[in-house]
C-alpha positions as CSV (number, residue, x, y, z in Angstrom):
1,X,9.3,-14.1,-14.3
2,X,8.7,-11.2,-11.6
3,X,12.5,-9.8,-12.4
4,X,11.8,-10.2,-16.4
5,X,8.7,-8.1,-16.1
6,X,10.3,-5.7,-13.8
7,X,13.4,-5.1,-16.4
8,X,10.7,-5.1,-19.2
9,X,8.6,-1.8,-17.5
10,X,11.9,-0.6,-17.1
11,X,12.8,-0.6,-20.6
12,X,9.6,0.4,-21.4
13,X,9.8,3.6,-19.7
14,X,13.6,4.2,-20.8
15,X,12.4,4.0,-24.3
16,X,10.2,7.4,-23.4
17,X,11.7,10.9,-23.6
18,X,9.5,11.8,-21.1
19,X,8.9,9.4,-18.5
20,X,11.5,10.8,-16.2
21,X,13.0,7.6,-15.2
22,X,16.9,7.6,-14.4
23,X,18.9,6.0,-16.9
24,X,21.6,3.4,-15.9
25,X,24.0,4.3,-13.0
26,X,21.9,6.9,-11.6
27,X,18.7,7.2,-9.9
28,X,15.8,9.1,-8.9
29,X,16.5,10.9,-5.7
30,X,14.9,13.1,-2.8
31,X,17.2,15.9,-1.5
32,X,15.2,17.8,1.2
33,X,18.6,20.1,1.9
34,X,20.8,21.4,-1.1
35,X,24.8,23.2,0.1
36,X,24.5,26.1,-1.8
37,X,28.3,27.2,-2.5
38,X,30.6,29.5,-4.8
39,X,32.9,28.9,-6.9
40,X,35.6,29.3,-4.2
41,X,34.1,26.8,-2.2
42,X,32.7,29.6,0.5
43,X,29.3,28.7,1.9
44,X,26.3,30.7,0.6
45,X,22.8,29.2,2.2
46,X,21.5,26.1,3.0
47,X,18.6,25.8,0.7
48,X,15.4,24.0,1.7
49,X,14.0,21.8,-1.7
50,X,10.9,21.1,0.5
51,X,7.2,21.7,-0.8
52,X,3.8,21.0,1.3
53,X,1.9,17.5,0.1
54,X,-1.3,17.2,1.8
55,X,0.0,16.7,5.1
56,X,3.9,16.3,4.7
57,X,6.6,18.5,3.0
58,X,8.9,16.9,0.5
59,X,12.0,17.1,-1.0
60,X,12.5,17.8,-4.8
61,X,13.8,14.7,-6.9
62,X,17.1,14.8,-8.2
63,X,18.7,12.7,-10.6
64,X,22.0,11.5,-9.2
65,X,24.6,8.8,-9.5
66,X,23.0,5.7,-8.2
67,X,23.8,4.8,-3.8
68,X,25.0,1.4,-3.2
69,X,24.1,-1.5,-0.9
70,X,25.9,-0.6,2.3
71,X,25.0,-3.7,5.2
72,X,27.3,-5.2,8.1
73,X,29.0,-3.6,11.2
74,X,31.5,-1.4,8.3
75,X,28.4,-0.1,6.3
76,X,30.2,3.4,7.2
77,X,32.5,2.3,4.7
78,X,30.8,3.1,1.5
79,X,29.5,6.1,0.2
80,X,28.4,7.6,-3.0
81,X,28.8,10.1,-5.7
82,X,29.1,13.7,-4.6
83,X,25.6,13.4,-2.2
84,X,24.6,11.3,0.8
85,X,23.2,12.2,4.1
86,X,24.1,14.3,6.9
87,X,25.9,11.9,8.3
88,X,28.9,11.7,5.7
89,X,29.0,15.1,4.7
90,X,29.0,16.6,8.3
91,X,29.4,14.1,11.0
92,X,25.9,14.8,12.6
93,X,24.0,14.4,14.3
94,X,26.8,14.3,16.9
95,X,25.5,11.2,19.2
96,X,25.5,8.8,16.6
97,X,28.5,6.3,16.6
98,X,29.1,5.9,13.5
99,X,28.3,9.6,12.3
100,X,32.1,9.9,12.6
101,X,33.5,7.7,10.8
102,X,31.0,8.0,8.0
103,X,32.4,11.9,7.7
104,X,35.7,10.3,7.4
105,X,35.0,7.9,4.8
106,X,33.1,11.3,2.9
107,X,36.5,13.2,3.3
108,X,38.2,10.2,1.6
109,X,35.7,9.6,-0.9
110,X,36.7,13.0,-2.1
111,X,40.5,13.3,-2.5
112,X,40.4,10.2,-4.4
113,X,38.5,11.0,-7.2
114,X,40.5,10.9,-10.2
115,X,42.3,14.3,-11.5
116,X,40.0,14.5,-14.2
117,X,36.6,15.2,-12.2
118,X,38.4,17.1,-9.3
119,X,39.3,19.7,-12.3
120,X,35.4,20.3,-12.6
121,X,34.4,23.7,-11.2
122,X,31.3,22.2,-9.2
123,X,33.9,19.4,-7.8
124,X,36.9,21.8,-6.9
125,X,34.5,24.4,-5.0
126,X,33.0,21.2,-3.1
127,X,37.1,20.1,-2.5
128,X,37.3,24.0,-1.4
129,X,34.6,24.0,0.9
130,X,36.2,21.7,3.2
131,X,39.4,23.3,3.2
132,X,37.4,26.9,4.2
133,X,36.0,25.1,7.3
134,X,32.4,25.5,5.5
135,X,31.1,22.8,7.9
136,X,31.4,25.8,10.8
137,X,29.6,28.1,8.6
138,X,26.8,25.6,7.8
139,X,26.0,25.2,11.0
140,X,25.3,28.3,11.8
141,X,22.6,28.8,9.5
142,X,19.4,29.3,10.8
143,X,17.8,26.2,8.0
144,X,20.6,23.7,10.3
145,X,18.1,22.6,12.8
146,X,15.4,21.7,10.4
147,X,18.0,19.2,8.7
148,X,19.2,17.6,11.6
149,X,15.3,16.8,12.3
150,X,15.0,14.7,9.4
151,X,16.1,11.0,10.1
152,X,19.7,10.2,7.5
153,X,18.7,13.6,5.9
154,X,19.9,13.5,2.3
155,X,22.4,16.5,0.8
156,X,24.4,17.6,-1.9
157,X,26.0,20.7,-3.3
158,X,25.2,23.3,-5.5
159,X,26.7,26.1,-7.0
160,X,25.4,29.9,-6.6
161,X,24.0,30.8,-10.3
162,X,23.5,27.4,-11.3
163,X,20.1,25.3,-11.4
164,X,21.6,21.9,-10.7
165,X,23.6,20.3,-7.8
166,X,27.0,19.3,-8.5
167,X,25.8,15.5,-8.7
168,X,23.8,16.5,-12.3
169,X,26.5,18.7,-13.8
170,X,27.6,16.8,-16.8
171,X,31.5,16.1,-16.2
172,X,30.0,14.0,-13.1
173,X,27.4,12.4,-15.3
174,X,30.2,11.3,-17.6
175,X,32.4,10.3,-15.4
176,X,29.2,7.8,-13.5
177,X,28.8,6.7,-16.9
178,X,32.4,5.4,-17.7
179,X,31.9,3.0,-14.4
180,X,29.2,1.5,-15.6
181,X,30.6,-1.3,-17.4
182,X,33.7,-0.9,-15.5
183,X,35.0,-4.2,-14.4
184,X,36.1,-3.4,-11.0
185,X,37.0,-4.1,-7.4
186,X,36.0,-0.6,-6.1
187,X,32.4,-1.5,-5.4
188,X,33.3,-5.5,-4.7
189,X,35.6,-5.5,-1.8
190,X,35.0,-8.8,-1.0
191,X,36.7,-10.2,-4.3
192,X,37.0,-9.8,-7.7
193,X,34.4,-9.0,-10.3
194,X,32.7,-12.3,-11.9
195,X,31.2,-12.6,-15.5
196,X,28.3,-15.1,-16.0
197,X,24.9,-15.9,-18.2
198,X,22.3,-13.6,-16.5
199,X,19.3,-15.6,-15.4
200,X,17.1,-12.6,-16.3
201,X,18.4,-11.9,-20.1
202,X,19.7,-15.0,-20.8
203,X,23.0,-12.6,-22.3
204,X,26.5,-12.8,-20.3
205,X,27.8,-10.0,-18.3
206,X,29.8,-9.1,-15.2
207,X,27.2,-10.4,-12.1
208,X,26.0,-8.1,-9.4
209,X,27.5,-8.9,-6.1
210,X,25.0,-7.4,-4.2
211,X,21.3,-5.8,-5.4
212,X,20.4,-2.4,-5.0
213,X,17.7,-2.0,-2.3
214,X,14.4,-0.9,-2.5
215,X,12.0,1.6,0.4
216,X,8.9,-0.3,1.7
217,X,6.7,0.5,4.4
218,X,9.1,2.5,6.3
219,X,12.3,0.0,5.6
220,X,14.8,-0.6,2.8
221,X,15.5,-4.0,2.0
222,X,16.8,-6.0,-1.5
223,X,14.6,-8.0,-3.5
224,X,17.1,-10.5,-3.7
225,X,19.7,-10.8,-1.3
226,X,22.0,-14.0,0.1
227,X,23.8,-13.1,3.6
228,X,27.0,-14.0,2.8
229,X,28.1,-17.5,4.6
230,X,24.5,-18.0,6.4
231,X,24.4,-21.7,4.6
232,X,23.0,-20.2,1.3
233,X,26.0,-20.5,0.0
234,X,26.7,-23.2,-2.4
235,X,29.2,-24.5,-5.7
236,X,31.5,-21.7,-3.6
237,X,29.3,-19.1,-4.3
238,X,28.5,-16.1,-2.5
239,X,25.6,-13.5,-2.4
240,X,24.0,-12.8,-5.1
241,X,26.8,-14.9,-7.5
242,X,24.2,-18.1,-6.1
243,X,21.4,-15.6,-9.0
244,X,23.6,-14.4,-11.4
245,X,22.2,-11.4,-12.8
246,X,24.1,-9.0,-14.8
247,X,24.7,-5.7,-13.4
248,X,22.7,-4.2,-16.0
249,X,19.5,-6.3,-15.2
250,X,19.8,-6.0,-11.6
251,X,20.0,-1.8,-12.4
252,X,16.8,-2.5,-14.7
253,X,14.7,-4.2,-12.4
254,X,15.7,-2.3,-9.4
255,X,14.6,1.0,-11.4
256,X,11.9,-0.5,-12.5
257,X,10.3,-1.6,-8.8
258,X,11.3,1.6,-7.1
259,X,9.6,3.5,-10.2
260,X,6.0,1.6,-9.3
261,X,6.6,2.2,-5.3
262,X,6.8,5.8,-6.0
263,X,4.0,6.2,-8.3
264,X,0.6,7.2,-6.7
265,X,-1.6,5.5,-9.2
266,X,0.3,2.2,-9.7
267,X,0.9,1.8,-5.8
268,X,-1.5,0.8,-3.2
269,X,-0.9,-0.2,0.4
270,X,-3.0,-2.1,2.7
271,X,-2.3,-3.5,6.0
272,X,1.8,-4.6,6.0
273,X,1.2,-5.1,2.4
274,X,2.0,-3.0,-0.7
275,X,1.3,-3.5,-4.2
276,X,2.2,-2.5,-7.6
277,X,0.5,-2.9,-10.7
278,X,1.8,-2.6,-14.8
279,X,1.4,-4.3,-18.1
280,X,4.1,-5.3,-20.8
281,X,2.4,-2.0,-22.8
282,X,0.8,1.1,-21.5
283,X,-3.1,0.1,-21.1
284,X,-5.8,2.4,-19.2
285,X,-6.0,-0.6,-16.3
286,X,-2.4,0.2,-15.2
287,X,-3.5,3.5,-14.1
288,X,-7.1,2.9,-13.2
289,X,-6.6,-0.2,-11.1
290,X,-5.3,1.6,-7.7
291,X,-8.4,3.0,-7.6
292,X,-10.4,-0.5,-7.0
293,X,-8.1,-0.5,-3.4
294,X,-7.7,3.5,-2.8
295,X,-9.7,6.9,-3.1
296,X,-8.0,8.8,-5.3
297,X,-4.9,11.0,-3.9
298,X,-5.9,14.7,-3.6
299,X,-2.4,16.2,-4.0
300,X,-1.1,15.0,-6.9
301,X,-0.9,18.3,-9.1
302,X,-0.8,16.3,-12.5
303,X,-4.0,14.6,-12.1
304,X,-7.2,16.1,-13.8
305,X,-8.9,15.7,-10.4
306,X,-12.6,15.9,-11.7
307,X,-11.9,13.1,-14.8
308,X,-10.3,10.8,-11.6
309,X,-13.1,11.8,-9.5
310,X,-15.8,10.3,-12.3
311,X,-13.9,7.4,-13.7
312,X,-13.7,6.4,-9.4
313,X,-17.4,7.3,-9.5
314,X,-18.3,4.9,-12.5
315,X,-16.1,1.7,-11.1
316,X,-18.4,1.3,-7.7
317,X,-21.4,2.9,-9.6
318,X,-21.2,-0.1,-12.0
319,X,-20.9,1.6,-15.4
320,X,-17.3,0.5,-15.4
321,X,-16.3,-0.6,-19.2
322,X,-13.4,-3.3,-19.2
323,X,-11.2,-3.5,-22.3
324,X,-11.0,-6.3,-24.5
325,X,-7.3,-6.3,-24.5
326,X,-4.9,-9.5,-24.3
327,X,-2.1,-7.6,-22.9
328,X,-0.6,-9.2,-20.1
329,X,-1.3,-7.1,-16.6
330,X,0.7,-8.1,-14.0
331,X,0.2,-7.5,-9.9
332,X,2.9,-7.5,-7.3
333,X,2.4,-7.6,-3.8
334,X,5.5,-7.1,-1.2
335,X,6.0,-6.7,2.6
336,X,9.3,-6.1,4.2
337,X,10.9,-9.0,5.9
338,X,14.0,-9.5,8.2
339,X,16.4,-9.5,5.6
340,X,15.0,-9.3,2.0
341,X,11.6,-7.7,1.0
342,X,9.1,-10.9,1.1
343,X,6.7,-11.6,-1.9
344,X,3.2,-11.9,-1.1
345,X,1.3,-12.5,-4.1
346,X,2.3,-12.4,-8.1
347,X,-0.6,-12.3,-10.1
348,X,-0.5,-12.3,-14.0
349,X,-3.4,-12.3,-16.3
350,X,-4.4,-10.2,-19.4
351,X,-6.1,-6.8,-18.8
352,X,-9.5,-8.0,-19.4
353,X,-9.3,-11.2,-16.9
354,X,-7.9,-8.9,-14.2
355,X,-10.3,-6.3,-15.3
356,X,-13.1,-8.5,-14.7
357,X,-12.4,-9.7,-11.5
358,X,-11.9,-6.5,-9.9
359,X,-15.6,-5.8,-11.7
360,X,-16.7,-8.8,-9.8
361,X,-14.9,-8.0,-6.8
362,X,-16.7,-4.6,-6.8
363,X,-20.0,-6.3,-7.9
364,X,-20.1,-8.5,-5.0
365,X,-19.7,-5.8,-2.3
366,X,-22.5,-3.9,-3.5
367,X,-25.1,-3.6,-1.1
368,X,-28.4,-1.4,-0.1
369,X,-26.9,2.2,1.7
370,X,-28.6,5.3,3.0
371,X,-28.6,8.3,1.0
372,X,-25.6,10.0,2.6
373,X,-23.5,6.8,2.7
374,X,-20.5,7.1,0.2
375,X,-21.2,3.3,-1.6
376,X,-17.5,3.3,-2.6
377,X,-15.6,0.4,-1.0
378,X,-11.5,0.8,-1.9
379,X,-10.2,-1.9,-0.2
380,X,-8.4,0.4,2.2
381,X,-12.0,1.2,3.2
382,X,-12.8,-2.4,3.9
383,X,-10.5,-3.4,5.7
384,X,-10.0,-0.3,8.6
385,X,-13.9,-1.7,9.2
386,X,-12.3,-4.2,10.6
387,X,-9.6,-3.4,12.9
388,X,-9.8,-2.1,16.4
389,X,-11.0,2.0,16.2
390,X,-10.3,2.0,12.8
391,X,-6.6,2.4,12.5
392,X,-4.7,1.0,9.5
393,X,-2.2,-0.4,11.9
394,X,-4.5,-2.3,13.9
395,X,-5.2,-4.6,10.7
396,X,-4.5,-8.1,11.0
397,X,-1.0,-9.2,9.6
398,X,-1.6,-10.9,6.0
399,X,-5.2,-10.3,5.7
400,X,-4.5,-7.5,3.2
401,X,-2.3,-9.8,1.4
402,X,-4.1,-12.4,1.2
403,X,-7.6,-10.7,0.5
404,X,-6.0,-9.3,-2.8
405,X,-4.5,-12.3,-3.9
406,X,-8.4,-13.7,-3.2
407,X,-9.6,-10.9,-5.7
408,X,-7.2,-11.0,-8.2
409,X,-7.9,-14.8,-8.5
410,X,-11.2,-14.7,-8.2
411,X,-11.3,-16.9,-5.2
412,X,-13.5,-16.7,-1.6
413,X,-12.1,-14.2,0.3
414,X,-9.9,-15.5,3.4
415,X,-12.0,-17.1,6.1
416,X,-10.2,-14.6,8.4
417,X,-12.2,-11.7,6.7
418,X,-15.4,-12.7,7.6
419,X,-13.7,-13.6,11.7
420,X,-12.8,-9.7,11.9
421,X,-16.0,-8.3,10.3
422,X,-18.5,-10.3,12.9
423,X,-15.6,-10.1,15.9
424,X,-15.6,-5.8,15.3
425,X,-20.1,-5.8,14.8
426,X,-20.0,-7.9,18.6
427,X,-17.6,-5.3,20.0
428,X,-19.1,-2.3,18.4
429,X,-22.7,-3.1,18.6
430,X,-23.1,-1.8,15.1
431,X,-23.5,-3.9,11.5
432,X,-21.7,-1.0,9.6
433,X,-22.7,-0.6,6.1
434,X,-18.9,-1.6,5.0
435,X,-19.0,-4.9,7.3
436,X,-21.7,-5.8,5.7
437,X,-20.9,-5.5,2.4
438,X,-18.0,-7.3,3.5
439,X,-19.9,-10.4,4.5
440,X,-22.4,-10.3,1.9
441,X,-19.3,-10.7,-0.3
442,X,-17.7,-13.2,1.4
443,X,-21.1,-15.4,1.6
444,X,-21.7,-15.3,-2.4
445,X,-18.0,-16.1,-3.4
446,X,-17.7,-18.9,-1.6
447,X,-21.5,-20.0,-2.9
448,X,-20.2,-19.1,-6.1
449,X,-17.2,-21.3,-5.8
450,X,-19.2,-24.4,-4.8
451,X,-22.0,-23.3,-7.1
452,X,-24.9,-23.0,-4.5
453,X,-26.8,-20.7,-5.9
454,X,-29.5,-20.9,-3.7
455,X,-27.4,-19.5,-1.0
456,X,-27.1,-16.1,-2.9
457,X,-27.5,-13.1,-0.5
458,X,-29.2,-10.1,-2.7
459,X,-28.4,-6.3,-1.8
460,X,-31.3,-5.1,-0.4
461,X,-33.9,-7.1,1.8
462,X,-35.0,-10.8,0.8
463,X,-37.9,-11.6,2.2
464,X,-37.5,-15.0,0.6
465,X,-34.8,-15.8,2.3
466,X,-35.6,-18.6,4.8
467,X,-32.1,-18.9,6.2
468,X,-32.6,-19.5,9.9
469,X,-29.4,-16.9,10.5
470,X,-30.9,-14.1,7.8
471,X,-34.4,-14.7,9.5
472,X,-33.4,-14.3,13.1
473,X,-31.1,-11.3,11.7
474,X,-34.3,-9.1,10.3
475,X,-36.5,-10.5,14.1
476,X,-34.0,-8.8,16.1
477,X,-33.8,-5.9,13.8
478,X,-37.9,-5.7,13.6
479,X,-37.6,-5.9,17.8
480,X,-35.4,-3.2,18.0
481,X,-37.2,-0.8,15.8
482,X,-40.5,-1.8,18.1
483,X,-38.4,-0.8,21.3
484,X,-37.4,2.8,19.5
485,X,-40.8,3.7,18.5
486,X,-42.0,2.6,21.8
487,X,-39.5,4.5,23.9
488,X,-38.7,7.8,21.6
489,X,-35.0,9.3,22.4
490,X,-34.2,5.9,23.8
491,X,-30.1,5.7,24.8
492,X,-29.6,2.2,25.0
493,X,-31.5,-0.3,22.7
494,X,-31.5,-4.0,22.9
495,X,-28.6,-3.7,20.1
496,X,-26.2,-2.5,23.0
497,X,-27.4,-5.3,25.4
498,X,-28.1,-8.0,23.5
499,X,-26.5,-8.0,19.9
500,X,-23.3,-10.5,20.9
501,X,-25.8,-13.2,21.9
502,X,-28.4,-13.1,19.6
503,X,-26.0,-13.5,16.8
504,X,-23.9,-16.3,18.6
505,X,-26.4,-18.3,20.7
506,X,-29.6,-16.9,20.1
507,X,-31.6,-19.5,22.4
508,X,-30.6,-17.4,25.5
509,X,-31.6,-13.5,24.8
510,X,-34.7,-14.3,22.2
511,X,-37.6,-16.1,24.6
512,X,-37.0,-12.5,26.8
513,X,-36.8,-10.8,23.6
514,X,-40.2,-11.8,22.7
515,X,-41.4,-11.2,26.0
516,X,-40.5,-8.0,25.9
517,X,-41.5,-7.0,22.5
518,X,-45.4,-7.6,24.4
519,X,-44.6,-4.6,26.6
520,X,-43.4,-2.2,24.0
521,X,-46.2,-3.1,21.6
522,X,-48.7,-2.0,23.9
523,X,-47.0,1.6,24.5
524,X,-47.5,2.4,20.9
525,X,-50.8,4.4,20.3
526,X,-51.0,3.9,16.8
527,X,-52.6,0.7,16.3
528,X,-52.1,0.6,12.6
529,X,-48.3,0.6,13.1
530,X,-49.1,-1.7,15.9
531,X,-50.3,-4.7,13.6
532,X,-47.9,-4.3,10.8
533,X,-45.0,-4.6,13.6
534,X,-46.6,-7.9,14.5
535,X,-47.6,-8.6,10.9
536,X,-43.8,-8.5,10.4
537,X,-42.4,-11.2,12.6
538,X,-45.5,-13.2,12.3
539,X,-43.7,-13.1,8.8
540,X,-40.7,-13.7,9.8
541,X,-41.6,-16.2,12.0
542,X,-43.6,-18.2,10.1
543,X,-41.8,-22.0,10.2
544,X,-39.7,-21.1,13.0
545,X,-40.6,-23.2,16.6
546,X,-37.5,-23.2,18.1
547,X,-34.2,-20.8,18.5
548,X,-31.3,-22.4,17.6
549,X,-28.4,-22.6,21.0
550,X,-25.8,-21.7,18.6
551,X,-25.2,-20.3,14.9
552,X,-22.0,-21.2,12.9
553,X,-19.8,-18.2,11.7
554,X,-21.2,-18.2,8.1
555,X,-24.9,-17.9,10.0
556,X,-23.5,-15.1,12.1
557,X,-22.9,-13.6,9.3
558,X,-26.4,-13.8,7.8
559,X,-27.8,-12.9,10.8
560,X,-25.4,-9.3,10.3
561,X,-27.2,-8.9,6.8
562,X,-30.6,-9.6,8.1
563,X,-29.7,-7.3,10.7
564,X,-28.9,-4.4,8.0
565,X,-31.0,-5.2,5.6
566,X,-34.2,-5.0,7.5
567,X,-32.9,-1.9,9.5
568,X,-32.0,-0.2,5.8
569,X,-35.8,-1.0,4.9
570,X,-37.5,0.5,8.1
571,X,-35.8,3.8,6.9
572,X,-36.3,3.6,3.3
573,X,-38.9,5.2,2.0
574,X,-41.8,3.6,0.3
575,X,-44.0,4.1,-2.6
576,X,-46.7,3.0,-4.0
C-alpha cells in the first residue's frame, strides 16, 4: 500500500509540465561545485552553484542521470553518469582510503562509454580534460578549498558558453534513456537480470536488484533492502528478488519519497522522526498540514509569506475550515535505521477525517495565555518543552513518532508525554504555558476516550473543579502570589523551593506552607487584598481536611494546570 501510493504521487506529478520532477532514469540533484571547461578540455573556473537559505548555502538542483546503490567493502566500484563527488572525479580529499580507487574507477567509467556519446562535444572536452592534467589546474583555484570542506561534495562539468552541465546536454540524456529498459548485467554484477510480476503494478518486468536510496535525517538508507545472504534469503532468492518490483516501480516510488523529503510544506521533522504528507489528488490539506507540526519556513522564495502567515494564524486561532472532501490523504512517518529506513507510522484516511483530527488535536491544546504569548503550538514547539534546555536533540527517542501516530488516530497521547512534561516543570520550577497545554491535552483525550466527561479540564480557571490535584494546584499558586506581594522584588519564591514536593507528595511541604502563608499575610498593608487572599483558599479549601502523602501522575498533572491556571488569573485583568 505505502509503495502503491508512493508510485501513484509520482505519476501524479509526472503527469504535470511543471512540477519539476525527474523523469525515469534521472533525478533531481544538488551540485554545490560545477568544472567549468572548454571545448578543448582546458580548465576555465570552478564555479560555486551555492545560494544563502536562512542559515545555510545551497547548491542549485540539477537534473542528472539517476546514482546507484553503491554498499559493501567495493562500493568504490560503481559510479554514475558524467557527475559524482570529489572523491571520483579528483581523488580527494587525499586521506581517505578509498578516495583512490574511486578516481580510478571515474577514469574507467569514462573510456568505456560507447563511441557514440564520447563523440559528444561536452563528453570529448571532459575525456580532454584529463589528458591536459586539468586536475593540477583545479586545484589551484582559489574556490578548491571551499569544495573540499563539504563532506562527498558533489561535481560535474560544464562547458564555457553553455547553461547546462554536461550531464543535461541531450546526447547524454538520450543515451540514459536507451538504458532504461535495457536488460543488463552492467548495473547487476552479481548475476543476471531477472523478469517477474511486480508486487506494486501487478504488470511484469525486469526486477530491481537493489532500490535506490533515499536521505533522512542526516543518513541515506533504502526503503526496502534485503542484505544479501543474512538469512533473508529464501526460494534462492536474493535482495530485493525476495519483493519483486519492476525497475520502473521501484524508480517511481523512489522519486516519489525523495520528492516529499525535499519539499518544505509536505515534510515535517520531529525528534528522530520525519514525515511526509500527500493525497491520491492535489487537495489544500496536502500543503496546509505541515503547518499543524511546523511554523512556517521563512526562506522559501515561492511562498506568498503573508497568505502562509494567516492561513497558520486561522488553524490555532480556531477559524480553521476543513473540506468535505473524500480524497484519500495519506501520512508517512520514517526514521533511519541500521540498514533500511524504519517505518514509524502509516496513516490513511480521507482529507476531511485527517482534517478533523488535526482540528481536534489543535482544539485540545488550547489553553488561557498572556497577551504576549504566541498561542501557536506546532508540534515542534511542544515537544522541545519537553526536553532538557530545549534542544530538538535532547527529545526522547519515539515520542515524536508516536505522538503523531496518537493525533492522526485520534487516540490519547503516549503516556510518555505527559512523564517529560511534569519531569521538565520539577526540574525547571516553571509550569510553561506549552507544558501545560500539553497536559491539559493529554488529560481530556484520554477522558474523551473512556468517555468521562466529568473529568474535562477547561482552558482557563475552573473554579468548579474539585479535583484534589487541580485544587492543591491553584493553593500553591494562591500562596505563592501571597509570598510576592508580601515580599516585593522577591528572588526566590516557594516555586523554587518547594514546587517538586508539592506536586508529588504534598503532605510534606503544605502544613509549613500554611504556616507560613500567616506570616506573609500579616506584612501586607492593604487589608482588602488581605481578606480576598484568604477568601481565596478558604475557597479552595473548602472540603479539604487532609493533604494527600502522594499524587498519581495524571494528579500531578492537574496540579500543573491549577498551578497555571490560577497564576494566569491573578494577572488577568478583570472587569466588571
Amino acid at each position: 500500500m505505502i509503495l502503491q501510493a508512493l508510485k501513484e504521487y509520482y505519476d501524479r506529478k509526472a503527469a504535470d509540465p511543471d512540477s519539476g520532477i525527474a523523469p525515469e532514469g534521472f533525478e533531481r540533484k544538488e551540485i554545490p561545485f560545477v568544472i567549468v571547461i572548454k571545448s578543448n578540455g582546458d580548465f576555465v573556473q570552478l564555479e560555486d552553484t551555492r545560494e544563502q537559505r536562512c542559515r545555510r548555502r545551497v547548491g542549485k538542483i540539477f537534473v542528472v542521470p539517476r546514482s546507484r546503490t553503491r554498499t559493501g567493502s567495493k562500493s568504490y566500484e560503481t559510479t554514475f553518469l558524467l557527475w559524482d563527488h570529489i572523491g571520483y572525479l579528483f581523488g580527494e580529499p587525499a586521506e581517505k582510503e578509498k578516495a583512490p580507487l574511486q578516481h580510478a574507477t571515474w577514469l574507467k567509467s569514462l573510456e568505456s562509454l560507447p563511441e557514440s556519446l564520447r563523440e559528444d562535444v561536452g563528453v570529448a572536452a571532459v575525456l580532454n580534460f584529463y589528458k591536459r592534467h586539468g586536475i593540477e589546474a583545479v586545484k589551484k583555484s582559489e574556490l578548491w578549498p571551499e569544495s573540499l570542506k563539504l563532506p562527498s561534495c558533489n561535481m560535474t562539468f560544464r562547458l564555457e558558453g553553455e547553461s547546462m552541465p554536461v550531464p543535461c546536454s541531450p546526447a547524454v540524456q538520450e543515451y540514459q534513456k536507451s538504458l532504461i529498459h535495457a536488460a543488463t548485467t552492467d548495473d547487476e554484477k552479481d548475476g543476471p537480470a531477472v523478469s517477474g510480476i511486480c508486487m506494486v503494478t501487478g504488470v511484469k518486468g525486469e526486477i530491481a536488484r537493489t532500490h535506490g536510496r533515499t536521505p533522512i535525517n542526516k543518513d541515506t538508507k533504502s526503503l526496502v533492502a534485503f542484505q544479501k545472504n543474512s538469512g533473508y534469503d529464501s526460494y534462492g532468492k536474493e535482495q530485493c528478488f525476495n519483493a519483486p518490483i519492476s525497475k520502473s516501480a521501484e524508480f517511481a516510488y523512489t522519486t516519489g519519497l525523495n520528492t516529499l523529503l525535499k519539499s518544505q510544506n509536505q515534510r515535517i521533522k520531529v525528534g528522530d522522526a520525519t514525515a511526509v504528507f500527500w493525497s491520491a489528488k492535489k487537495t489544500a490539506l496536502e500543503k496546509e498540514a505541515f503547518l499543524f507540526f511546523s511554523e512556517p519556513y521563512t526562506d522559501n522564495p515561492e511562498s506568498n509569506t503573508e497568505a502562509v502567515r494567516s492561513l497558520y494564524n486561522s488553524i490555532w486561532n480556531g477559524s480553521y475550515a476543513v473540506a468535505e472532501d473524500s480524497t484519500q490523504f495519506y501520512v508517512l512517518g520514517l526514521s533511519p535505521n541500521s540498514a533500511r529506513i524504519s517505518v514509524r507510522f502509516w496513516q490513511v484516511g480521507t482529507v476531511k477525517e485527517m482534517g478533523l483530527r488535526l482540528i481536534q488535536h489543535t482544539k485540545d491544546l488550547s489553553m488561557t495565555h498572556g497577551p504576549n504569548t504566541n498561542p501557536a503550538l506546532p508540534l515542534r514547539r511542544l515537544l522541545k518543552s519537553t526536553a532538557v534546555q530545549q534542544d530538538p536533540d535532547n527529545i526522547p527517542p519515539n515520542l515524536a513518532g508516536e505522538t503523531m501516530r496518537a493525533i492522526l488516530e485520534g487516540l490519547p497521547y503516549p503516556q510518555t508525554l505527559l512523564q517529560a512534561a511534569i519531569r521538565r516543570n520539577k526540574a525547571e520550577k516553571e509550569v510553561s504555558y506549552e507544558r501545560a497545554a500539553i497536559t491539559k491535552a493529554f488529560l481530556n483525550r484520554v477522558s474523551r476516550f473512556n468517555n468521562n466527561k466529568e473529568e474535562v479540564i477547561q482552558v482557563s480557571l475552573d473554579p468548579n473543579n474539585n479535583n484534589i490535584g487541580y485544587r492543591l494546584g491553584r493553593l500553591f499558586a494562591t500562596l505563592e502570589k501571597i509570598q510576592q506581594e508580601a515580599n516585593p522584588g522577591i528572588n526566590a519564591t516557594i516555586r523554587d523551593k518547594f514546587y517538586g514536593a508539592a506536586s508529588g507528595t504534598p503532605v510534606t511541604v503544605f502544613g509549613n506552607l500554611m504556616r507560613l502563608k500567616n506570616h506573609h499575610l500579616a506584612k501586607l498593608e492593604n487589608q482588602g487584598r488581605q481578606v480576598n487572599l484568604e477568601r481565596l483558599i478558604g475557597q479552595i479549601m473548602d472540603g479539604i481536611t487532609d493533604f494527600p502523602a502522594h499524587l498519581p501522575l495524571e494528579d500531578q498533572g492537574r496540579f500543573a494546570i491549577g498551578y497555571y491556571h490560577q497564576m494566569q488569573d491573578f494577572y488577568t485583568k478583570k472587569t466588571e
